[in-house]
N, C-alpha and C positions, 0 to 999 in steps of 0.2 A: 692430149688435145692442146690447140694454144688455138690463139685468136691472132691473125694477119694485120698487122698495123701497119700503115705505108702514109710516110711524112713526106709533104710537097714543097719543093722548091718554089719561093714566093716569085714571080714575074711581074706585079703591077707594080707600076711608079711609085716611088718614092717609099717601097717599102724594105728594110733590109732587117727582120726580123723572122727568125726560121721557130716553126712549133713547136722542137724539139732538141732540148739543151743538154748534153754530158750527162749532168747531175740526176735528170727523172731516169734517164735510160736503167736502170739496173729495178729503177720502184714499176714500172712497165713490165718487164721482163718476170719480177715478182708477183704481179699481177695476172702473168698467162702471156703477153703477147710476145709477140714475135715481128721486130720492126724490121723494115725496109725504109731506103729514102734516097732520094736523085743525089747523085755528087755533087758535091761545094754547095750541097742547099747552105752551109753555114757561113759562106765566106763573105760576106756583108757584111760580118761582126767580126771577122777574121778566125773563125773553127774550121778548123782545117778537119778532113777528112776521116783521118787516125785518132783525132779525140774521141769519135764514138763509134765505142765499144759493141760489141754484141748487136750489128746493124749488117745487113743484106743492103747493097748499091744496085742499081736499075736506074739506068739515066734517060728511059724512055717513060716518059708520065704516064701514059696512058698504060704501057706493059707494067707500071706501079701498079696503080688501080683498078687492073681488071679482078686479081683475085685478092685485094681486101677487104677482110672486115670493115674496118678503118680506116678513113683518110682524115688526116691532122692536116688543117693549115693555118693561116693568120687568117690571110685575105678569102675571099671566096674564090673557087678555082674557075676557068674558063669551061664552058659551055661542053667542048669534046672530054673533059675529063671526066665532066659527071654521067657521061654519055657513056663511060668506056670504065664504071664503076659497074658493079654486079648488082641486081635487082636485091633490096633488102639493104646494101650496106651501110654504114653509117658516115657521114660525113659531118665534123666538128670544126668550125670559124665562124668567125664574122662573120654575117652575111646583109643583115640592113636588106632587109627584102621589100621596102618599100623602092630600094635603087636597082634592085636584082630581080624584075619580073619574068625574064625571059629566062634567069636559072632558076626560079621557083616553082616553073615550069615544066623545065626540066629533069628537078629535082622530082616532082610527082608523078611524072611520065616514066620515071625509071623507079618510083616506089622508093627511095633515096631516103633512109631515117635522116634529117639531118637537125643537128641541135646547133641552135646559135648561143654564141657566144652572148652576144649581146643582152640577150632576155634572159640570160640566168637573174633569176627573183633576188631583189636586196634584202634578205631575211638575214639574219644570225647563223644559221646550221651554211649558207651557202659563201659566206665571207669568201674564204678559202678558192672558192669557184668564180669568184666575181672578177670576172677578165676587165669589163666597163673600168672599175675604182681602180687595181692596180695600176693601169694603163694609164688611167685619166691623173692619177698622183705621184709619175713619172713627169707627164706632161706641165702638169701647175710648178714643179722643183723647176723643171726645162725651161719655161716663160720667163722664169726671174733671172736665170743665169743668160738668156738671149737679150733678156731687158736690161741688164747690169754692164753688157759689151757693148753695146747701144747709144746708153747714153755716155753723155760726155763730160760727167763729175763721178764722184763716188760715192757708194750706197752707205755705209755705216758712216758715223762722225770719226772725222782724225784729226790729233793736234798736235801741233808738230813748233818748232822754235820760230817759224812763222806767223803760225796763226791755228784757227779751224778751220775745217772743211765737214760738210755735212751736215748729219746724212738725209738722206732725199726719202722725199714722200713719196709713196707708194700708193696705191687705189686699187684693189681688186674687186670688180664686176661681177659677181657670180658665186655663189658662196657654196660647189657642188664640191666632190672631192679632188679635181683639181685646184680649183680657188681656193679655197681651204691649205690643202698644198703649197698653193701658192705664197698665201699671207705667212703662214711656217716660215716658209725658206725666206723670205723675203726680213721677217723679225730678224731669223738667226741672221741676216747679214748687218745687220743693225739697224733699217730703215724703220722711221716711223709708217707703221701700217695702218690703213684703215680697210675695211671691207662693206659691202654693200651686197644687197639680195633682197628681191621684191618677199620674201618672207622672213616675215619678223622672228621668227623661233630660231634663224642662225644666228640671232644675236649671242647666243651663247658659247655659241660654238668660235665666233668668231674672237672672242674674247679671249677663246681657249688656247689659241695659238697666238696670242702677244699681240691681238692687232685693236681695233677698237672699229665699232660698229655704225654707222652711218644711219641714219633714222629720219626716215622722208616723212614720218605721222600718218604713211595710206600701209592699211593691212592688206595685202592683194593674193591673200588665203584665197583658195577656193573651197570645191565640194572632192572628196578621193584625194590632197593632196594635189591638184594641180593649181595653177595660178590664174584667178580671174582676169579677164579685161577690165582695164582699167576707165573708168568713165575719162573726159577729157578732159573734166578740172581737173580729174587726180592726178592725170600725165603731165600736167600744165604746170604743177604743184611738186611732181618728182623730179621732176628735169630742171626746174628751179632750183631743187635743194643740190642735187647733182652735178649741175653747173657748176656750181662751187667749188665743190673738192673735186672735179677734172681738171678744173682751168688751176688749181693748185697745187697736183700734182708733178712729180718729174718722173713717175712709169706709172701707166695706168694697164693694167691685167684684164682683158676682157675671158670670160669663157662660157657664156649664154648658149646652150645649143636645144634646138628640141629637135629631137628625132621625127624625121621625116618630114620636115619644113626648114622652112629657112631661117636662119639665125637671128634673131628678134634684135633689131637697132637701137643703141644703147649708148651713143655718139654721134651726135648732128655735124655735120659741117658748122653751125654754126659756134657748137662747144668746141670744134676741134681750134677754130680759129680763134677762140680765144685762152689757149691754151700758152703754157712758158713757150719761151725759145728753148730748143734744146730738148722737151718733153719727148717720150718714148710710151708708145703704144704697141703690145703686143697682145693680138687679136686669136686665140684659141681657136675662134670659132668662123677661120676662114675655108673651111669646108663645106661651112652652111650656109656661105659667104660674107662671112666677117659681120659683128656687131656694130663696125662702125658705115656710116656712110661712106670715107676714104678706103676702106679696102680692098685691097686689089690681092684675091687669095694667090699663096703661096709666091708674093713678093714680097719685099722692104722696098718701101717709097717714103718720099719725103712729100709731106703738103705742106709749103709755108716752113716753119720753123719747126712743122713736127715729124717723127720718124713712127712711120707705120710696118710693124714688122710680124706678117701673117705666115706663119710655115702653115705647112701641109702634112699631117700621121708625124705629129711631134713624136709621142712615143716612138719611134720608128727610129728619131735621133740617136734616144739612148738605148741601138738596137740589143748591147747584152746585155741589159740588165732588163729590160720588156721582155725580151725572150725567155730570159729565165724566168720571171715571174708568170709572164702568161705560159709557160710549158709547164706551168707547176700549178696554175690553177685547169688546165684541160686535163691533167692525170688524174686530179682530183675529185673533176665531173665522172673521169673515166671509172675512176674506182667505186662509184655507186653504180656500175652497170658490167661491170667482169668480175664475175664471181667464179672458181671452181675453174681457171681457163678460156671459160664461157662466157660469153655476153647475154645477160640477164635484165630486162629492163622492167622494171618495178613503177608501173603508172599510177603508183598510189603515192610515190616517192615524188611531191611538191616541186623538188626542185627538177627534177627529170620534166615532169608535165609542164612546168613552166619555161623550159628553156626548148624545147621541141618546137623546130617549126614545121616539119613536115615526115610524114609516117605512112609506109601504106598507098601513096596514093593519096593522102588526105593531106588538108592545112589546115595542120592542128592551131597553131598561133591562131588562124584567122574565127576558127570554130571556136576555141576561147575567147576572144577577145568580144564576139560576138552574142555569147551566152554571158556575157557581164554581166548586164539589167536584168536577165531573166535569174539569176543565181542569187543577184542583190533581192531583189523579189520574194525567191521562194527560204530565202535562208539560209541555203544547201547544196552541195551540185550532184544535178542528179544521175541517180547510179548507173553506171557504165558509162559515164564518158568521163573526160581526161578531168581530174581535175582543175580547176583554175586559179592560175597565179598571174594577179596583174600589177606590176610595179609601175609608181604613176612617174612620169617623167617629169622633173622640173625643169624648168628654163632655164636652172641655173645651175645643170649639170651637163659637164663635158665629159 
């Protein structure tokens, strides 16, 4: 027996990262499948055809997916594909179902198991499977090196028979595993760093990568881990302290996102305008339409004296090295659910329950999400349904 796996050539903008890289293909094949995949799905990253091995080519998508177990992709696939999947199967990417109603839809119309990426649970045992962090600390290394070309002096200190030069302050927004990332890469290039985060507990963390911590005196903790509103003195009060080290900086890193809203503003026009000459802004979080009130998603513009430089699926940029790492945390999901050849799913297994958003005809996501308070409640969740795993999102993770 083997199990049917069929990798999808990525089609949406700006995406050039394929599910499926050389290296898992032989841990797959060990595992029971038997992959299939459109031709030059790899050639965005430049993998030619011939690098992988022990693959079936079907260059018609739909003749892909009509008899897999399995469809691998990054992005979520278009409407006829999930259509033209077989009742039961499984389908594993991204999918952000608050922007995907009409395939969530779909997905439950044709009984579609399908696991996102995205809600795999931030626990310990699931590291390995956390497609989010990789991806996102791809992106934070990415910001510094688009910030570093950007501006128009140099990042570490240099002395030379001239004089010095250097090095430029830095400011990262957001202290998730990109920001974090971020202030990293940003130290090794020599830059003084600081970092900032409406929760006071990355002060350690921020520490930890060479940077040093920003401290506005408002605690904006909430209840589960997420971040309260803040009354308007305290806003009145952070933007205050904030001001400062904006208008001080020469690259400031924003990467603020919450899931399923809009990117929470974290730069006024009026901090921007009082900002250096020559200052560089690179906005993470222009997807959700940028943290600052100048940005204008997946452009670079100039306001005044400053450069605002918003991509669009940064990871994307550094498609082979996203790909490998995201092709190696979905084998990894994969290997808690093919066992013996077979696909085997284990609803007791946390991290399965928690990354599932639809089964059967059901929305599991939404049936979790929903039994929160009543599970906070009784202590326990009760027997026969999915377990529930609910990882709280901060505002200060991309």
């Amino acid at each position: 027996m083997y199990v049917n796996v069929a990798v999808l050539t990525e089609t949406r903008a700006h995406e050039r990262r394929v599910a499926l890289v050389p290296s898992v293909i032989p841990k797959l094949v060990k595992l029971g499948a038997r992959l299939h995949m459109q031709p030059c799905a790899g050639a965005a990253i430049h993998l030619e055809d011939a690098a992988f091995q022990n693959v079936a080519w079907i260059a018609d998508r739909t003749a892909l997916v009509k008899d897999a177990d399995v469809v691998l992709a990054v992005q979520p696939p278009a409407l006829e594909v999930v259509s033209a999947m077989k009742e039961g199967a499984i389908l594993i990417c991204f999918i952000y179902a608050h922007n995907e109603p009409a395939l969530v839809k779909r997905l439950l119309d044709r009984k579609i198991t399908c696991f996102a990426m995205e809600r795999v649970p931030r626990i310990t045992r699931a590291q390995a499977m956390d497609a989010l962090s990789s991806q996102s600390a791809l992106a934070g290394y990415y910001a510094v090196q688009l910030g570093s070309t950007t501006l128009t002096r140099v990042v570490p200190k240099i002395t030379g028979a001239a004089g010095s030069i250097g090095p430029a302050r830095v400011l990262v927004m957001g202290l998730g595993v990109a920001g974090l990332e971020a202030m990293a890469t940003a130290h090794r290039l020599g830059a003084i760093v600081e970092g900032y985060d409406v929760r006071p507990e990355t002060r350690e963390q921020a520490l930890s990568v060479g940077g040093s911590f920003v401290d506005t005196g408002i605690d904006a903790r909430g209840k589960g881990g997420y971040a309260r509103e803040l009354s308007a003195e305290e806003k009145s009060s952070v933007a205050a302290v904030l001001t400062k080290h904006i208008q001080s900086a020469d690259l400031v890193i924003t990467t603020a996102a919450i899931p399923g809203k809009a990117s929470p503003k974290l730069i006024s026009h009026v901090q921007l305008a009082g900002m250096k000459a020559g200052a560089v802004i690179v906005d993470l979080s222009a997807e959700g339409g940028g943290n600052c009130d100048d940005t204008r998603p997946g452009e670079t513009v100039r306001i005044g004296p400053v450069t605002i430089v918003a991509p669009l699926n940064v990871p994307s940029l550094l498609g082979e090295d996203a790909s490998e790492l995201y092709a190696k945390n979905q084998y990894n999901l994969l290997a808690l659910m093919m066992k013996n050849n077979v696909i085997e799913i284990d609803w007791s297994d946390e991290i399965l329950a928690g990354t599932v958003l639809t089964h059967a005809g059901e929305n599991k996501a939404e049936i979790a999400d929903n039994a929160i308070p009543a599970v906070k409640a009784a202590g326990a969740v009760a027997s026969g349904t999915l377990p529930v795993v609910k990882t709280p999102a901060s505002p200060a993770e991309a």
